[in-house]
Every structure is written in structure tokens, then in C-alpha cells.
N, CA, C and O atoms as a Tripos MOL2 file, in Angstrom:
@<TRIPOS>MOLECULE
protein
  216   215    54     0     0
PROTEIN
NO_CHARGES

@<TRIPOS>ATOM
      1 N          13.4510  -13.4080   -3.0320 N.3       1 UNK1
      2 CA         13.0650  -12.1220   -2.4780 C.3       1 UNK1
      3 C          14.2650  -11.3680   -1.8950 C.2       1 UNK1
      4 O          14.3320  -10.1400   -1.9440 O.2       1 UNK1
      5 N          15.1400  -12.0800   -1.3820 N.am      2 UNK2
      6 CA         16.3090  -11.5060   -0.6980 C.3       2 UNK2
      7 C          17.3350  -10.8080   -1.6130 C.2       2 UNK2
      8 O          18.1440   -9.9820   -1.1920 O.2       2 UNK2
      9 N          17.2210  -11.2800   -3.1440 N.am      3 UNK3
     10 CA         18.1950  -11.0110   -3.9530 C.3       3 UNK3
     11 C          17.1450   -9.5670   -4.4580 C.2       3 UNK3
     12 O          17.7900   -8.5190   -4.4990 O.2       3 UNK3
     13 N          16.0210   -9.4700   -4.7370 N.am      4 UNK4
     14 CA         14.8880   -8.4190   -5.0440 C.3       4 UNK4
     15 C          15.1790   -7.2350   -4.6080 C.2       4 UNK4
     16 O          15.4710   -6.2310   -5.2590 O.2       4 UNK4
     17 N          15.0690   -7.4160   -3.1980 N.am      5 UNK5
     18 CA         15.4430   -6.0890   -1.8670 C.3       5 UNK5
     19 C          16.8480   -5.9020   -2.0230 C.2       5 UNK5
     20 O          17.1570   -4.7110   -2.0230 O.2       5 UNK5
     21 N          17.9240   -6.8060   -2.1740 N.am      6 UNK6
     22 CA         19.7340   -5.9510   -2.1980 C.3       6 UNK6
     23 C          19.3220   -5.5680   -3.3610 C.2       6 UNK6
     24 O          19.9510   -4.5580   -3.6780 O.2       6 UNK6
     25 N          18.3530   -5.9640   -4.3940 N.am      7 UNK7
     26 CA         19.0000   -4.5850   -5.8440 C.3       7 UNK7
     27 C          18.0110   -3.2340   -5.8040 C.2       7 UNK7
     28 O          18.1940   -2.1800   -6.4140 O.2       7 UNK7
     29 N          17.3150   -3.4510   -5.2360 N.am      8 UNK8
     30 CA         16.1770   -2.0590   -5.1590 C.3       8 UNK8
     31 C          16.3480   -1.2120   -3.9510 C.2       8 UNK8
     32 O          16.4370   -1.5020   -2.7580 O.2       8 UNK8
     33 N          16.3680   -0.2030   -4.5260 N.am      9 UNK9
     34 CA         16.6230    1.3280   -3.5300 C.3       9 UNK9
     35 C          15.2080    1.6190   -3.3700 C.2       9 UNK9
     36 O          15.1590    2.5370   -2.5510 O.2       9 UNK9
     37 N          13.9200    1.2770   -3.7680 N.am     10 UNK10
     38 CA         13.1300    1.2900   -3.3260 C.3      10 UNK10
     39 C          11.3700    0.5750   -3.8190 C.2      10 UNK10
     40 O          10.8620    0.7650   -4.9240 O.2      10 UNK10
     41 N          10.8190   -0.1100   -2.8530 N.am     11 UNK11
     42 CA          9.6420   -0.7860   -2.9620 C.3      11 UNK11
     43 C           8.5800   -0.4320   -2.6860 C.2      11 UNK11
     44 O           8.3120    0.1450   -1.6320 O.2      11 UNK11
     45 N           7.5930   -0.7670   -3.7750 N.am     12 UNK12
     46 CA          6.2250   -0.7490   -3.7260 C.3      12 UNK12
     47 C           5.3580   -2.0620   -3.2770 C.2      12 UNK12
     48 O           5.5670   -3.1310   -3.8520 O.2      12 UNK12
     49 N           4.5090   -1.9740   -2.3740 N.am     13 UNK13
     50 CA          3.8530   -3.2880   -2.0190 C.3      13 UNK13
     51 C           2.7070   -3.5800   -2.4260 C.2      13 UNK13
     52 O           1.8620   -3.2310   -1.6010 O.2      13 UNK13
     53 N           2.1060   -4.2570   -3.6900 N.am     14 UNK14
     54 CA          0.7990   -4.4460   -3.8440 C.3      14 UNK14
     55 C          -0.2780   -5.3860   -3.0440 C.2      14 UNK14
     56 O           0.0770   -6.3780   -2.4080 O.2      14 UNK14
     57 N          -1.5110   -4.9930   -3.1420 N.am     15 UNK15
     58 CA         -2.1450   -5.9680   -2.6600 C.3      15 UNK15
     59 C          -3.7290   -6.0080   -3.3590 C.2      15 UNK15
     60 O          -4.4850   -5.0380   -3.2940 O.2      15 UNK15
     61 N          -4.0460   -7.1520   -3.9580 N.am     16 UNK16
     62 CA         -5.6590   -6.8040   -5.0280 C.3      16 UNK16
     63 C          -5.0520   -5.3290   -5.9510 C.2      16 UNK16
     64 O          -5.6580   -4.2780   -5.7400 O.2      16 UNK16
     65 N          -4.1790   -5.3190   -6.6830 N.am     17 UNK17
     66 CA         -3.7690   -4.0720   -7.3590 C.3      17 UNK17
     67 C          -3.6870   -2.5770   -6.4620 C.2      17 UNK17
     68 O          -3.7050   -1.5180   -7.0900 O.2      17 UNK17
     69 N          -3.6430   -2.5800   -5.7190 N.am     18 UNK18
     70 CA         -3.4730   -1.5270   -4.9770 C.3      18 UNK18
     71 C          -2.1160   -1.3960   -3.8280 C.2      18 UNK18
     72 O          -1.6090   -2.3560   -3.2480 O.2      18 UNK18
     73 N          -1.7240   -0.0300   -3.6920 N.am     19 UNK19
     74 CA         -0.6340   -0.1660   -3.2420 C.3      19 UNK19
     75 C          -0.4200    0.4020   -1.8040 C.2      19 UNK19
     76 O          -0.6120    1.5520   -1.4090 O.2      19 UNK19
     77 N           0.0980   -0.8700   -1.0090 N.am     20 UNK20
     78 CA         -0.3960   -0.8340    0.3330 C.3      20 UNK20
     79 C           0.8730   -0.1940    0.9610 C.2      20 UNK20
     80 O           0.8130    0.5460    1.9440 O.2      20 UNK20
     81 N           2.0020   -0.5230    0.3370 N.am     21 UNK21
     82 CA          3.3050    0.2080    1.5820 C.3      21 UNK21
     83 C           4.3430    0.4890   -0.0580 C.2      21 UNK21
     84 O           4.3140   -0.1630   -1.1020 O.2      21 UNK21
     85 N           5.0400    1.5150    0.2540 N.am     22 UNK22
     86 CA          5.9480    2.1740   -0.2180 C.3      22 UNK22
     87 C           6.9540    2.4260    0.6240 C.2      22 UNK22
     88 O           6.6270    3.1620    1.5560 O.2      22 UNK22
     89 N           8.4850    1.9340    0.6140 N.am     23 UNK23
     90 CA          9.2760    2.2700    1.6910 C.3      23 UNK23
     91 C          11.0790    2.2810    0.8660 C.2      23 UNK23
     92 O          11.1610    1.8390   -0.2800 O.2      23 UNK23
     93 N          12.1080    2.7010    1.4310 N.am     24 UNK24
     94 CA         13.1000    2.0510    0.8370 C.3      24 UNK24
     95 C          13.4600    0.2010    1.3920 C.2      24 UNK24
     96 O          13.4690   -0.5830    2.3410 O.2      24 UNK24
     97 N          13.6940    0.3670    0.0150 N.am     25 UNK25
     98 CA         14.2510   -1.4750   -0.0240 C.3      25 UNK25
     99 C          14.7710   -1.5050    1.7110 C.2      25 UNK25
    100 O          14.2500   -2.0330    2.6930 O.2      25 UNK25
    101 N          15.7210   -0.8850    1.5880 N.am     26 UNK26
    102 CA         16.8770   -0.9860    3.2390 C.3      26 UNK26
    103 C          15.8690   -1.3450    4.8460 C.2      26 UNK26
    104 O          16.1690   -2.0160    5.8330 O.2      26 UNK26
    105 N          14.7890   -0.6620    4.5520 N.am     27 UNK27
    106 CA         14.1420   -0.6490    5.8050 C.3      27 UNK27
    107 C          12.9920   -1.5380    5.9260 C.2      27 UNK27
    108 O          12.3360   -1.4690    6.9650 O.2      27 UNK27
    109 N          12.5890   -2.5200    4.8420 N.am     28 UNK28
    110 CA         12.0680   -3.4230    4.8860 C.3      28 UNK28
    111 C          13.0570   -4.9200    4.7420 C.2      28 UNK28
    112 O          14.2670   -4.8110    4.5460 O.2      28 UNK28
    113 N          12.3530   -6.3860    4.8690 N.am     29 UNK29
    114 CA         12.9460   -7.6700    4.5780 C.3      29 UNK29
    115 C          11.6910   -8.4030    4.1660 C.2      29 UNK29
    116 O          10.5720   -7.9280    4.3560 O.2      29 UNK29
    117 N          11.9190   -9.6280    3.5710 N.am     30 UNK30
    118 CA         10.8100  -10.4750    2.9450 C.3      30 UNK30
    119 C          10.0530  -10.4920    4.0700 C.2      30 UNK30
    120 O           8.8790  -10.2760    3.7710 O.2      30 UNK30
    121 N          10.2330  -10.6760    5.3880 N.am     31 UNK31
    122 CA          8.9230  -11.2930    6.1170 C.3      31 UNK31
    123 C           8.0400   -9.9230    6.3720 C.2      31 UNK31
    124 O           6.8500  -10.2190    6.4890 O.2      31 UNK31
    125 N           8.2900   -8.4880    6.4920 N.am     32 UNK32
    126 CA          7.5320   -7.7850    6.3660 C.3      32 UNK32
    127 C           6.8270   -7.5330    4.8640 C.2      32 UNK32
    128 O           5.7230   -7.1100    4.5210 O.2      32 UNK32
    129 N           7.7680   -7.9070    4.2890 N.am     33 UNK33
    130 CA          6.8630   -7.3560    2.6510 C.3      33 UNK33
    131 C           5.4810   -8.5620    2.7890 C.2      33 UNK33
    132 O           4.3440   -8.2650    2.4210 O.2      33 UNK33
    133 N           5.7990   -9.7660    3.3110 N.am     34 UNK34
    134 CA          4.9580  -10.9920    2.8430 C.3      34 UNK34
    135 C           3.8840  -10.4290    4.0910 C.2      34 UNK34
    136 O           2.8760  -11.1310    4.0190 O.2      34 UNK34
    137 N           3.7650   -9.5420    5.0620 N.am     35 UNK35
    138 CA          3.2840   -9.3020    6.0330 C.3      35 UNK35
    139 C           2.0210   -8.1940    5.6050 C.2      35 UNK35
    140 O           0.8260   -8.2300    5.8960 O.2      35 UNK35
    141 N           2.7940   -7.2130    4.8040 N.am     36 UNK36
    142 CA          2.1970   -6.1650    4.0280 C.3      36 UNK36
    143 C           1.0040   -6.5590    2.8300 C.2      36 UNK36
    144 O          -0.1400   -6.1550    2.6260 O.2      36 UNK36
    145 N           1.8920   -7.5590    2.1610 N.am     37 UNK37
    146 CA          1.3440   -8.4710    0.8160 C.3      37 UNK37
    147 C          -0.2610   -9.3420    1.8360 C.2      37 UNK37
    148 O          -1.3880   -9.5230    1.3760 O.2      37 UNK37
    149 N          -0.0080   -9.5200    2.5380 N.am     38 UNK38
    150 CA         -1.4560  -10.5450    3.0520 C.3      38 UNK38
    151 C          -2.1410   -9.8840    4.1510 C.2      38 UNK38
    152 O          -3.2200  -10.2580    4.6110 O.2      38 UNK38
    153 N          -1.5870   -9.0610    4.4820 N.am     39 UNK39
    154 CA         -2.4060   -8.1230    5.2120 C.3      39 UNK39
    155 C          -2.7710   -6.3030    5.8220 C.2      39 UNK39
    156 O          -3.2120   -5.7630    6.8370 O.2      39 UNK39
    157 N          -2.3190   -5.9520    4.6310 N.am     40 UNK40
    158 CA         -1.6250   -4.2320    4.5070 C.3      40 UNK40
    159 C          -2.7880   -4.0660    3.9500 C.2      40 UNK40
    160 O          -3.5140   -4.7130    3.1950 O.2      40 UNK40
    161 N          -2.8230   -2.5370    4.7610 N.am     41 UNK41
    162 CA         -4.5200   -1.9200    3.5050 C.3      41 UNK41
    163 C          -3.5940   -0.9830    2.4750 C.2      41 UNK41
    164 O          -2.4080   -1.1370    2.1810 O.2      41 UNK41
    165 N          -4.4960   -0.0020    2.0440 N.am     42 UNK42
    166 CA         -3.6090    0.9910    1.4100 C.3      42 UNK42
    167 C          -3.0110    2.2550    2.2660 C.2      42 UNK42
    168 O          -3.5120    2.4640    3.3710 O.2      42 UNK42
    169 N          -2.0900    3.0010    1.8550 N.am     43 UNK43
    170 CA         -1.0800    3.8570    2.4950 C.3      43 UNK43
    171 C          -2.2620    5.0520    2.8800 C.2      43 UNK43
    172 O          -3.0540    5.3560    1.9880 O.2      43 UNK43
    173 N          -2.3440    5.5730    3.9210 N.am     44 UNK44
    174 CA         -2.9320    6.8330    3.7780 C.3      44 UNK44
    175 C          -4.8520    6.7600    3.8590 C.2      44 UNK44
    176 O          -5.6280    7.7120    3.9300 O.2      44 UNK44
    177 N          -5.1580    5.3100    3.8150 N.am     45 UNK45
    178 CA         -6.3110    5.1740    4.1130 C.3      45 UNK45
    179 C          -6.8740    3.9500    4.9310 C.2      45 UNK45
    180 O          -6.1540    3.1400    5.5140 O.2      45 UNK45
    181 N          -8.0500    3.9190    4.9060 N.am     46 UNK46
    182 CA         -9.1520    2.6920    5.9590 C.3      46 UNK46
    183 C          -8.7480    1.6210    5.3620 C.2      46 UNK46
    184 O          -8.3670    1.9340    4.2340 O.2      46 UNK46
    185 N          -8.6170    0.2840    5.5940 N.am     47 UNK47
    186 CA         -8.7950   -1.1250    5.3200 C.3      47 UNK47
    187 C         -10.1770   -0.7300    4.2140 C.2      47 UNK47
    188 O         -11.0030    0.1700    4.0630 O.2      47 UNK47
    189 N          -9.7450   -2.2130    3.5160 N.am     48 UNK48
    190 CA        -10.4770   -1.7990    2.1460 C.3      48 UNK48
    191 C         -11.6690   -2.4260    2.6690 C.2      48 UNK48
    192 O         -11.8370   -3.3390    3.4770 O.2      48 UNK48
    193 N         -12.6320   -1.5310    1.8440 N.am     49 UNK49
    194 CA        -13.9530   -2.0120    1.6910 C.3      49 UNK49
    195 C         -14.6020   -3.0800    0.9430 C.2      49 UNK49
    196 O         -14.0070   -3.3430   -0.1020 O.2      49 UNK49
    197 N         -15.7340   -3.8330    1.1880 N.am     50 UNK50
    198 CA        -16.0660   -4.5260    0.3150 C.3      50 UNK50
    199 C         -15.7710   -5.9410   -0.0150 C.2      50 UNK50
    200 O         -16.2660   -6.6540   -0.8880 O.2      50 UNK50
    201 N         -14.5070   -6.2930    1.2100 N.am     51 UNK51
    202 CA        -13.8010   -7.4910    1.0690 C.3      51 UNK51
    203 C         -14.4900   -8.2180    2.1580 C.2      51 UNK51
    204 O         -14.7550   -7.7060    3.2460 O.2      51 UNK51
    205 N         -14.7580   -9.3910    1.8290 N.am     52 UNK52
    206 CA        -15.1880  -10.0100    3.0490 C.3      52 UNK52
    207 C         -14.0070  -10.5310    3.6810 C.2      52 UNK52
    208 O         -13.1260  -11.1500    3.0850 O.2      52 UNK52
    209 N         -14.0180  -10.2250    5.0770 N.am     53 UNK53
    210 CA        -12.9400  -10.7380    6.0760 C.3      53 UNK53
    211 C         -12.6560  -12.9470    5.9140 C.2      53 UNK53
    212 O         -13.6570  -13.6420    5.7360 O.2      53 UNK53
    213 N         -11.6380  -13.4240    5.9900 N.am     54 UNK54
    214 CA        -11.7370  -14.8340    6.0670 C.3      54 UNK54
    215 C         -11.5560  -15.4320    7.0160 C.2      54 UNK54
    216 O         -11.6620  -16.6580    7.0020 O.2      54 UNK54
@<TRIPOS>BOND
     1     1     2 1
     2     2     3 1
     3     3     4 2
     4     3     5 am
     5     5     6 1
     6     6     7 1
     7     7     8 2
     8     7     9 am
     9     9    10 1
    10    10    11 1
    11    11    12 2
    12    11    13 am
    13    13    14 1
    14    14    15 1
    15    15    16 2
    16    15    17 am
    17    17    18 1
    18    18    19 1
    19    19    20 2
    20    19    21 am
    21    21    22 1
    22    22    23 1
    23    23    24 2
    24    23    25 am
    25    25    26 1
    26    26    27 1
    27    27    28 2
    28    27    29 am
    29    29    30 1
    30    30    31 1
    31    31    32 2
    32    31    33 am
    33    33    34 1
    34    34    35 1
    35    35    36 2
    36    35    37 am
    37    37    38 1
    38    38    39 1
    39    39    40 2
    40    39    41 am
    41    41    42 1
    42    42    43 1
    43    43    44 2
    44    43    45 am
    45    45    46 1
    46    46    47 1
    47    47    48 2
    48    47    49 am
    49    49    50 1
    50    50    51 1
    51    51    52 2
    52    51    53 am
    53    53    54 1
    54    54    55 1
    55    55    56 2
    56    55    57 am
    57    57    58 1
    58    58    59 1
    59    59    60 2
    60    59    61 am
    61    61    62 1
    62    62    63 1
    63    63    64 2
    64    63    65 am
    65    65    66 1
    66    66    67 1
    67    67    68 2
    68    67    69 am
    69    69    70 1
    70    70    71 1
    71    71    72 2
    72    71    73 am
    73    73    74 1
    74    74    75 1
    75    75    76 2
    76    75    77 am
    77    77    78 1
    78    78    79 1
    79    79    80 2
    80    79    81 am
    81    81    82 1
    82    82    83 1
    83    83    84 2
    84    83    85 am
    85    85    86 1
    86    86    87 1
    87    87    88 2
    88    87    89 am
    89    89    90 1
    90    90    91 1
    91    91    92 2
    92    91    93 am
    93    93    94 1
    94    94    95 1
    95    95    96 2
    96    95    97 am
    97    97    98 1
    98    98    99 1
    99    99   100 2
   100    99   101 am
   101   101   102 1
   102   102   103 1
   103   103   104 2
   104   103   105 am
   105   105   106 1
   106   106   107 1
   107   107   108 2
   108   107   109 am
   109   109   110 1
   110   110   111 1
   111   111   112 2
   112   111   113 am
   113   113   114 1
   114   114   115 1
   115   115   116 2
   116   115   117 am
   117   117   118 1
   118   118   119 1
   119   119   120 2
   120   119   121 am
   121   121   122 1
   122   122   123 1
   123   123   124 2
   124   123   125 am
   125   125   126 1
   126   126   127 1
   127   127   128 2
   128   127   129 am
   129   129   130 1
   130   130   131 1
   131   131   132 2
   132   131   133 am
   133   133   134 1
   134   134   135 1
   135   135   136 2
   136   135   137 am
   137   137   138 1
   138   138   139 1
   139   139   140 2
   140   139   141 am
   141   141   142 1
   142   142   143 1
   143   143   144 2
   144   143   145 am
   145   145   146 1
   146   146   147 1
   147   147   148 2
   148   147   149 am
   149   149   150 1
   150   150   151 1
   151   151   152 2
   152   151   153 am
   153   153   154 1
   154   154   155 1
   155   155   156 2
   156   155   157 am
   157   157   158 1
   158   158   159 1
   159   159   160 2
   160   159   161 am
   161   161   162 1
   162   162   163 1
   163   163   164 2
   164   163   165 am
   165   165   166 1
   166   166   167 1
   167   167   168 2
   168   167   169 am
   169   169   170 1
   170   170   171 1
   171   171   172 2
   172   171   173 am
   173   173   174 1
   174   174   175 1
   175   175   176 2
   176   175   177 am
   177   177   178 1
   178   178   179 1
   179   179   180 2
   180   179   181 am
   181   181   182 1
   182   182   183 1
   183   183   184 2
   184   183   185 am
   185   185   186 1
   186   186   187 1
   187   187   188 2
   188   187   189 am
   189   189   190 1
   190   190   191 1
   191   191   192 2
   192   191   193 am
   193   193   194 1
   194   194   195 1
   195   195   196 2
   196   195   197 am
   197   197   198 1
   198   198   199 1
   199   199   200 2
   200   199   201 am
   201   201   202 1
   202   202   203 1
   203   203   204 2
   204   203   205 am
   205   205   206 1
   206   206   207 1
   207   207   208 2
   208   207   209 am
   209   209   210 1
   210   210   211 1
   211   211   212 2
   212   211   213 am
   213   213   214 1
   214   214   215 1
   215   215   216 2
@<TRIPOS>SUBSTRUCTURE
     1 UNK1         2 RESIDUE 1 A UNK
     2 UNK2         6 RESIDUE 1 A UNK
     3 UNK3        10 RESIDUE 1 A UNK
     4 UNK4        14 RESIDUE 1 A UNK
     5 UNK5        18 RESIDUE 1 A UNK
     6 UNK6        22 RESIDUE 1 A UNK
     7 UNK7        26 RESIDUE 1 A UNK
     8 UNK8        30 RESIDUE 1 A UNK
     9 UNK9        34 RESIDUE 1 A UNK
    10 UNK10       38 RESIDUE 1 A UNK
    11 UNK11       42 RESIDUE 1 A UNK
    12 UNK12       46 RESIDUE 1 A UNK
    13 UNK13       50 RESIDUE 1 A UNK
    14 UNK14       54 RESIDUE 1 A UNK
    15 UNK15       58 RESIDUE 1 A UNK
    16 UNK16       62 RESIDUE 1 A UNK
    17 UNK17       66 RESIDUE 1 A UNK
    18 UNK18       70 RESIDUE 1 A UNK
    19 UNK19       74 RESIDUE 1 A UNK
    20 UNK20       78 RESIDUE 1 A UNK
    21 UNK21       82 RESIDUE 1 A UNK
    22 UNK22       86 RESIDUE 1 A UNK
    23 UNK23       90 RESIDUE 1 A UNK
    24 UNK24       94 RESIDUE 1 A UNK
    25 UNK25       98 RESIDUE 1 A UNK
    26 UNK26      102 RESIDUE 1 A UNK
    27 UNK27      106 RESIDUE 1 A UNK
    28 UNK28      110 RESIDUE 1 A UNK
    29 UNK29      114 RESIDUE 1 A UNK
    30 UNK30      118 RESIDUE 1 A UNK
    31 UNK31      122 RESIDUE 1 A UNK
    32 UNK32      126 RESIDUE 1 A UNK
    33 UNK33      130 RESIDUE 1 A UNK
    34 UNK34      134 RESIDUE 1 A UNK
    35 UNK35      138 RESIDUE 1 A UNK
    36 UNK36      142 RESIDUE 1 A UNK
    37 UNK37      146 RESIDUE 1 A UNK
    38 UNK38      150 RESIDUE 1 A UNK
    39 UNK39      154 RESIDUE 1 A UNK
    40 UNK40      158 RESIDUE 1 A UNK
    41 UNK41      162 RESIDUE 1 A UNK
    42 UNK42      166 RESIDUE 1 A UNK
    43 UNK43      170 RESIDUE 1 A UNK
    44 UNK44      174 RESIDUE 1 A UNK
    45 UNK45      178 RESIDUE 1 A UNK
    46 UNK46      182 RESIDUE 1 A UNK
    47 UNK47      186 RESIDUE 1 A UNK
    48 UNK48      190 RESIDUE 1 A UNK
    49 UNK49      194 RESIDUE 1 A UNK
    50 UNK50      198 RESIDUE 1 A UNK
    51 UNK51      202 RESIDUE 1 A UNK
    52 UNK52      206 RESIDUE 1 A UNK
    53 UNK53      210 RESIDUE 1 A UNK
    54 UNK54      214 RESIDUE 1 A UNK
């Protein structure tokens, strides 16, 4: 992941196919992406619906 983020100027974060954070590479690191990845809703809206909480 560390080698992922030095080559990208910028990331998309999925989560269930949907895309939860968009940011440049620079201002994120793996433990926020893995933060985003398991628990990010989508950009601009409510926590998703329909999911049961675990």
C-alpha cells in the first residue's frame, strides 16, 4: 500500500462498489485508507442503507 500512495497523485476509496473518499494520494496513508475501506459511507451522503450493522 505504501508503494500504491508514493505513485498516485490521486485516490479513490471503494467500499461494496461504491465510492466512499476521493482525496490526493499526499493527504492520505494506508491506515486511513484501511479506515475509509471498513468504515466510510459514500462522499456527499447518509451511511448506506440497507446494510445490517455487525
Amino acid at each position: 500500500m505504501p508503494e500504491v500512495l508514493g505513485l498516485a497523485d490521486r485516490v479513490l476509496v471503494l467500499r461494496e462498489g461504491r465510492v466512499v473518499h476521493t482525496a490526493p494520494a499526499r493527504e492520505l496513508d494506508e491506515h486511513r485508507v484501511l479506515d475509509l475501506v471498513m468504515e466510510g459511507s459514500p462522499q456527499g451522503g447518509s451511511p448506506m442503507e440497507g446494510i445490517p450493522a455487525s
